[in-house]
MMTF fields as JSON, N, C-alpha, C and O atoms, coordinates in Angstrom:
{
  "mmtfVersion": "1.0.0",
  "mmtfProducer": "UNKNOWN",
  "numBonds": 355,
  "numAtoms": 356,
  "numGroups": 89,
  "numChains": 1,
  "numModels": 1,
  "chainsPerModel": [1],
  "groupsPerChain": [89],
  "chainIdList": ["A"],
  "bondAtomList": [4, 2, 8, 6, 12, 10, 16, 14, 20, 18, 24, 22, 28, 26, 32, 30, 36, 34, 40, 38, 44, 42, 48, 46, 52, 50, 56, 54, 60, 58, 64, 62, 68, 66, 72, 70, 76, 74, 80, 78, 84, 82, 88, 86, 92, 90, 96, 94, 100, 98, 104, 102, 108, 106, 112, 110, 116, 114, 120, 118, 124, 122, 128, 126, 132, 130, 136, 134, 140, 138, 144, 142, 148, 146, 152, 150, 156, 154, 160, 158, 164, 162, 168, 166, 172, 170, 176, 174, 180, 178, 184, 182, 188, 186, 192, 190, 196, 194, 200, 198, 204, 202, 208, 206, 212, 210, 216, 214, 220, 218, 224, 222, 228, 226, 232, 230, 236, 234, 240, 238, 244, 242, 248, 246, 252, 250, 256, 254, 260, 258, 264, 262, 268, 266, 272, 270, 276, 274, 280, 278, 284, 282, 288, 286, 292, 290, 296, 294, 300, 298, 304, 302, 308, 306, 312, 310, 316, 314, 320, 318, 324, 322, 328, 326, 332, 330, 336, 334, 340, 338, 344, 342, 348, 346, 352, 350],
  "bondOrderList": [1, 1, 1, 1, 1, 1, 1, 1, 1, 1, 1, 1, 1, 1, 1, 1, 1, 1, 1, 1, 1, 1, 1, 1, 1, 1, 1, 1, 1, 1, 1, 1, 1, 1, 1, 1, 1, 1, 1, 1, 1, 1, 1, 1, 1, 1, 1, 1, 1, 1, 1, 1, 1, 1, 1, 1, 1, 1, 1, 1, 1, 1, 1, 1, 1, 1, 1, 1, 1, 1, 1, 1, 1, 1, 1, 1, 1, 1, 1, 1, 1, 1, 1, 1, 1, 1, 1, 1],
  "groupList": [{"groupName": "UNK", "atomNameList": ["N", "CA", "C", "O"], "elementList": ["N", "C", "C", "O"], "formalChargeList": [0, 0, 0, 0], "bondAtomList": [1, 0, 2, 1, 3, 2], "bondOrderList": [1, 1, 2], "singleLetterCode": "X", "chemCompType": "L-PEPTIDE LINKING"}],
  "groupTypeList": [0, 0, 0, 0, 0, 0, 0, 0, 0, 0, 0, 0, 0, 0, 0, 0, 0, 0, 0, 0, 0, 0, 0, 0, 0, 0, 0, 0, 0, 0, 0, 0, 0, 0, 0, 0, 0, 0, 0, 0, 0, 0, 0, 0, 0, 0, 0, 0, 0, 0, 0, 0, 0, 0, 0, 0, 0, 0, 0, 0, 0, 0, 0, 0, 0, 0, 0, 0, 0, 0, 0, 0, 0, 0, 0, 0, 0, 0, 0, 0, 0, 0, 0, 0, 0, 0, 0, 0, 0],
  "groupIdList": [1, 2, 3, 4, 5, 6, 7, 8, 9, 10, 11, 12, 13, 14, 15, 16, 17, 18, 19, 20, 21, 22, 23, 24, 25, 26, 27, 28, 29, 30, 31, 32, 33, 34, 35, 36, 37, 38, 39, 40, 41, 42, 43, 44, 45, 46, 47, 48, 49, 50, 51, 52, 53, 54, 55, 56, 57, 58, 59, 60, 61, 62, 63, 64, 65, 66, 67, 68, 69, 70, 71, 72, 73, 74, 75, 76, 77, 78, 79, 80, 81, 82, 83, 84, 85, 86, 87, 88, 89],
  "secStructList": [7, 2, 2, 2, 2, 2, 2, 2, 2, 2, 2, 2, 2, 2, 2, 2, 2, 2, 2, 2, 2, 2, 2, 2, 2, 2, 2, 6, 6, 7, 7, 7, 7, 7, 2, 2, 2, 2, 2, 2, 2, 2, 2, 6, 6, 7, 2, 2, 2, 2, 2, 2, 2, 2, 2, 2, 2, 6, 7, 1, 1, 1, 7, 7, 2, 2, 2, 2, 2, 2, 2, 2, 2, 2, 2, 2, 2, 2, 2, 2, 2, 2, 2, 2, 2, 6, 6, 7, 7],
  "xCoordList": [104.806, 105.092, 103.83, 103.372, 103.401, 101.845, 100.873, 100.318, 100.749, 100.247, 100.547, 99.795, 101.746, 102.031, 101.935, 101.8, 102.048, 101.681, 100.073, 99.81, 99.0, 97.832, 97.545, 96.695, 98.099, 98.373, 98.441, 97.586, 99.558, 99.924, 98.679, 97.766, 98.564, 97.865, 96.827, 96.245, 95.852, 94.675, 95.063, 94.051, 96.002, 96.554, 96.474, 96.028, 97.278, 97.738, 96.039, 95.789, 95.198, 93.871, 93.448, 93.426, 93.168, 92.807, 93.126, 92.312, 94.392, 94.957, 94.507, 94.035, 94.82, 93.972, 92.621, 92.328, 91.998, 90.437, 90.332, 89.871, 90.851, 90.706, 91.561, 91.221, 92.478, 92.467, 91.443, 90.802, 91.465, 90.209, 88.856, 88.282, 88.77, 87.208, 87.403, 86.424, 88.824, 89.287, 89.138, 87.963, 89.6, 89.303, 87.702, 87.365, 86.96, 85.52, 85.003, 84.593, 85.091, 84.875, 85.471, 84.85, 86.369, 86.942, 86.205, 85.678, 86.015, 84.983, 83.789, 83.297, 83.147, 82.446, 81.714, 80.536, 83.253, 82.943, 82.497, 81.467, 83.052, 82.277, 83.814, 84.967, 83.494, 84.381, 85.557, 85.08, 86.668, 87.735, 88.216, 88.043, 88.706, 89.64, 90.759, 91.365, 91.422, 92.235, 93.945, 94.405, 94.567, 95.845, 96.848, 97.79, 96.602, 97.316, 96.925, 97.821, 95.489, 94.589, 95.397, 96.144, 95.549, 96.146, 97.486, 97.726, 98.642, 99.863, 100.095, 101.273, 99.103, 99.406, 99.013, 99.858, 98.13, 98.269, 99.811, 100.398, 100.051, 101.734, 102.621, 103.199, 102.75, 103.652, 103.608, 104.608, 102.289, 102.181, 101.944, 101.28, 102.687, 102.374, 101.665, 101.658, 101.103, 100.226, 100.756, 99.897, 101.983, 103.236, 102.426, 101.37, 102.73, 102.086, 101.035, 100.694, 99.898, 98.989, 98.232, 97.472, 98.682, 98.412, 99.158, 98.447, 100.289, 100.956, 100.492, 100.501, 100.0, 99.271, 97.777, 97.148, 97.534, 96.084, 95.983, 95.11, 97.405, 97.553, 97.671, 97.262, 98.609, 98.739, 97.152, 96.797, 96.318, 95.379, 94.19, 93.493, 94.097, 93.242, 93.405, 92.533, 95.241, 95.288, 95.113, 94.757, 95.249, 95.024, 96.064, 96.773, 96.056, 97.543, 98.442, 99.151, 98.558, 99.877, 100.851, 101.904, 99.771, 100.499, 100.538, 101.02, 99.779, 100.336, 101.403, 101.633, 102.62, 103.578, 104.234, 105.054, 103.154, 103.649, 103.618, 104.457, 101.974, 101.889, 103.283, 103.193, 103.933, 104.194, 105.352, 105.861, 106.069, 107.377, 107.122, 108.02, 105.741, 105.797, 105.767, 106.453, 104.91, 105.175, 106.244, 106.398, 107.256, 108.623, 109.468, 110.223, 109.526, 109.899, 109.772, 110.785, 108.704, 108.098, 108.534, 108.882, 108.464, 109.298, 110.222, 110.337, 111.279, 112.818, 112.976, 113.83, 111.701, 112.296, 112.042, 112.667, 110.982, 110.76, 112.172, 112.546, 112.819, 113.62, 114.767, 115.479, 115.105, 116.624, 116.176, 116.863, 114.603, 114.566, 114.577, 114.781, 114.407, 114.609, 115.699, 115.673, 116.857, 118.046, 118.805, 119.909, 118.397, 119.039, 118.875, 119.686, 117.057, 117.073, 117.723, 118.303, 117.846, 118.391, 120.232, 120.98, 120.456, 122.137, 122.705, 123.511, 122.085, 122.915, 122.1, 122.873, 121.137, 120.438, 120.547, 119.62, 121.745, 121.509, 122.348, 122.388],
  "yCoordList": [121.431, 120.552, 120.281, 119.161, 121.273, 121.182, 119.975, 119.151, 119.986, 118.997, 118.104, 117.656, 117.485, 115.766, 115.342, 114.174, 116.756, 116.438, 115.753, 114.839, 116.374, 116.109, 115.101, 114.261, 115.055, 113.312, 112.145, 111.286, 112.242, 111.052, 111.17, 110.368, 112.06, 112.127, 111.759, 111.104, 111.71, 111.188, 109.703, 109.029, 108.95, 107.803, 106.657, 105.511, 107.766, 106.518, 106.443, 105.477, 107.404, 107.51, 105.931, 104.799, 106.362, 105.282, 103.917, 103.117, 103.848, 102.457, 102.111, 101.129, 103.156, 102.712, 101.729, 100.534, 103.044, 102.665, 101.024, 100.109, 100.926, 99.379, 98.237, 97.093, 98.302, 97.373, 96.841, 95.79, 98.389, 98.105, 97.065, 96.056, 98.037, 97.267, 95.739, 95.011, 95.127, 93.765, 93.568, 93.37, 93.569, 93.21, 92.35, 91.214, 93.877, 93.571, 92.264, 91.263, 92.432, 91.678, 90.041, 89.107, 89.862, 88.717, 88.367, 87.255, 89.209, 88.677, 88.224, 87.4, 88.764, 88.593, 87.457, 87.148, 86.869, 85.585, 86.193, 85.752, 87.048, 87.877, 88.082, 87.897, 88.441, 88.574, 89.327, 89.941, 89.69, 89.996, 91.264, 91.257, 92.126, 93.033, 92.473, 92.067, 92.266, 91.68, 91.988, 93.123, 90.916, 91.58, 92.378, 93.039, 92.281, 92.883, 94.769, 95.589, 95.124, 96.379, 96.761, 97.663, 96.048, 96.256, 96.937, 97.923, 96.026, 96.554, 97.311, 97.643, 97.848, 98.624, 99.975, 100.846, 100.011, 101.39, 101.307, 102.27, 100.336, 100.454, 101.005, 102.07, 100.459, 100.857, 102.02, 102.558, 102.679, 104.301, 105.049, 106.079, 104.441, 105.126, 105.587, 106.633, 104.606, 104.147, 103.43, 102.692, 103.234, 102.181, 102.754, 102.157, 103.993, 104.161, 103.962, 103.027, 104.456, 104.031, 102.326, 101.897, 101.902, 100.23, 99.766, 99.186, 100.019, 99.857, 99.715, 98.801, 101.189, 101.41, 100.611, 99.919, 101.067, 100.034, 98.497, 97.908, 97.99, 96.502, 95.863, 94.864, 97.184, 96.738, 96.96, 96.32, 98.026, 98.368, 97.158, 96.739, 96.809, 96.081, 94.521, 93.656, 94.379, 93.281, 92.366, 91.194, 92.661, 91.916, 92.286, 93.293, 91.021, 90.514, 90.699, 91.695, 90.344, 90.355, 88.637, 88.327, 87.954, 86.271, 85.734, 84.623, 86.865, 86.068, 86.435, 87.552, 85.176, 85.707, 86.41, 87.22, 85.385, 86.006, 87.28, 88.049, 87.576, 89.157, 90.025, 91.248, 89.792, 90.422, 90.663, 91.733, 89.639, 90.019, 90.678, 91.309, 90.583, 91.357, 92.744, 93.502, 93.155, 94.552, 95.273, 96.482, 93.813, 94.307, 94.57, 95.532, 93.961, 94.38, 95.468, 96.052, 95.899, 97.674, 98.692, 99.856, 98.148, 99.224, 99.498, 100.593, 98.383, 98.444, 99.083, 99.916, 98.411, 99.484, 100.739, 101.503, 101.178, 102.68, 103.417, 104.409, 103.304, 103.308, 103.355, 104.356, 102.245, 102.468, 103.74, 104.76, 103.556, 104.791, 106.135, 107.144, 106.322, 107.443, 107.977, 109.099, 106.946, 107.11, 107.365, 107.889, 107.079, 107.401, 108.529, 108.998, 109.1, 110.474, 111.29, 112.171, 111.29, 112.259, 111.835, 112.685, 110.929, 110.957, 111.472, 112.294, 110.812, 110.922, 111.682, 111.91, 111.982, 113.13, 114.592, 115.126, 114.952, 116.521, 117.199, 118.425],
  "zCoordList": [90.475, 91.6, 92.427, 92.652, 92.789, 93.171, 92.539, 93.267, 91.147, 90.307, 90.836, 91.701, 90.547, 91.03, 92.577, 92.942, 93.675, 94.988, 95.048, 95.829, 94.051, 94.277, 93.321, 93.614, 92.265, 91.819, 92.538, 92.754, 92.869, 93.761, 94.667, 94.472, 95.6, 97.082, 96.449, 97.313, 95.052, 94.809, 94.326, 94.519, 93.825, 93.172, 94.397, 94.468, 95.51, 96.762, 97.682, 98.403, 97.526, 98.315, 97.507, 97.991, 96.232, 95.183, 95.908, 96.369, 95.901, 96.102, 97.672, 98.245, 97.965, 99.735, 99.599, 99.629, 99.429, 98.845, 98.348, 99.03, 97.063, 96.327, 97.222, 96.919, 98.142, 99.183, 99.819, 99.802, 100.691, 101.496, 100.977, 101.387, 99.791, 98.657, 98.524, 98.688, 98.186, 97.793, 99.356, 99.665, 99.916, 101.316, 101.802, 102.135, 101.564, 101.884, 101.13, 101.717, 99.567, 98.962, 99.215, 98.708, 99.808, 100.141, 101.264, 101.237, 102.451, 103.242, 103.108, 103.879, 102.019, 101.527, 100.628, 100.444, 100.044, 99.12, 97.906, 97.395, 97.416, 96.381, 95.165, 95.555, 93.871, 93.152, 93.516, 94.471, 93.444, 93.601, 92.674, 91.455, 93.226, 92.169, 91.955, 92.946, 90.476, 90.114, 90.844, 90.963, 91.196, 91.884, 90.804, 91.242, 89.437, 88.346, 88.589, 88.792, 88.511, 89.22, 89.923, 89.545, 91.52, 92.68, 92.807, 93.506, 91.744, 91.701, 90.749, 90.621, 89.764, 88.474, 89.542, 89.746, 89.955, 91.064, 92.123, 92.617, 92.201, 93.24, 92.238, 92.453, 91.32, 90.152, 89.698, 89.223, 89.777, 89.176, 90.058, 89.95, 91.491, 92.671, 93.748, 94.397, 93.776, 94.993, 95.857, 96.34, 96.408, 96.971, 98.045, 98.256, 98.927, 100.674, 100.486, 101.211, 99.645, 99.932, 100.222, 101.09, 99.402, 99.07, 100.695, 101.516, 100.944, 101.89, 103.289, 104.114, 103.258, 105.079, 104.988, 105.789, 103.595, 103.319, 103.779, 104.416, 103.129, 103.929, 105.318, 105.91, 105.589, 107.445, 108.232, 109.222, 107.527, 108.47, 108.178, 109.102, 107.203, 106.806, 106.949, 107.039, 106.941, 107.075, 105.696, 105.818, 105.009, 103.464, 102.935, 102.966, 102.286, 100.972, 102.246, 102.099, 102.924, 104.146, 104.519, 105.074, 103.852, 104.054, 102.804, 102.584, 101.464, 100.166, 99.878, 99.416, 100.197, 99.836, 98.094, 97.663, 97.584, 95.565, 95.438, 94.969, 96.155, 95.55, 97.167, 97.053, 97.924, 98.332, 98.08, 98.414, 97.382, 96.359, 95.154, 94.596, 94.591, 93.635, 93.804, 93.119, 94.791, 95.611, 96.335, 96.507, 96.889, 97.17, 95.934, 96.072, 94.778, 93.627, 92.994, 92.609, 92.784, 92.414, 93.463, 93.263, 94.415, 95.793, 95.175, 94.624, 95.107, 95.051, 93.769, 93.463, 92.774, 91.255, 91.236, 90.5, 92.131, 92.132, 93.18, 92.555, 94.173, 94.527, 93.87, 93.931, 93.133, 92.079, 91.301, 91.259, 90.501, 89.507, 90.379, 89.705, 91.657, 91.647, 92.486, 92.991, 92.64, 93.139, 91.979, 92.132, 90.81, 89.725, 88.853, 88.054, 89.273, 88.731, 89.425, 88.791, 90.83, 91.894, 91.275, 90.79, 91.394, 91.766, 89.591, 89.155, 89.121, 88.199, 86.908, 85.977, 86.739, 85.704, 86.699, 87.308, 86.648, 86.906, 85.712, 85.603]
}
């Protein structure tokens, strides 16, 4: 259990981090980290991180595409783990 606490806690730092970086880089006028990058870390669990990353930074907050696609991975990580808890025991 320990393991996956420091998983994640290094996964969601990650995803922090590469906001922030896409961020700079946008100010910048400079190449972009791909938004596919972006949400493949939400998807394998980087959801808070990417998350608080957005409000603080303020990025990806008015694209609405990518922000359904991120409300989507929420909600699927959510069903999947309303479904490991309620019904795999």
């Amino acid at each position: 259990m320990t393991f996956l606490f420091y998983l994640f806690l290094i996964i969601n730092a990650i995803a922090f981090i590469l906001i922030g970086y896409d961020k700079s880089l946008a100010k910048n006028k400079k190449r972009r980290i791909p938004e596919k990058t972006l949400l493949g870390f939400v998807l394998i669990g980087g959801t808070i991180g990417s998350g608080v990353a957005m409000q603080i930074f303020r990025h990806k907050t008015a694209k609405r595409s990518y922000l359904l696609k991120f409300l989507g991975i929420v909600i699927l990580q959510i069903a999947t783990g309303c479904y490991w808890f309620y019904f795999k025991k």
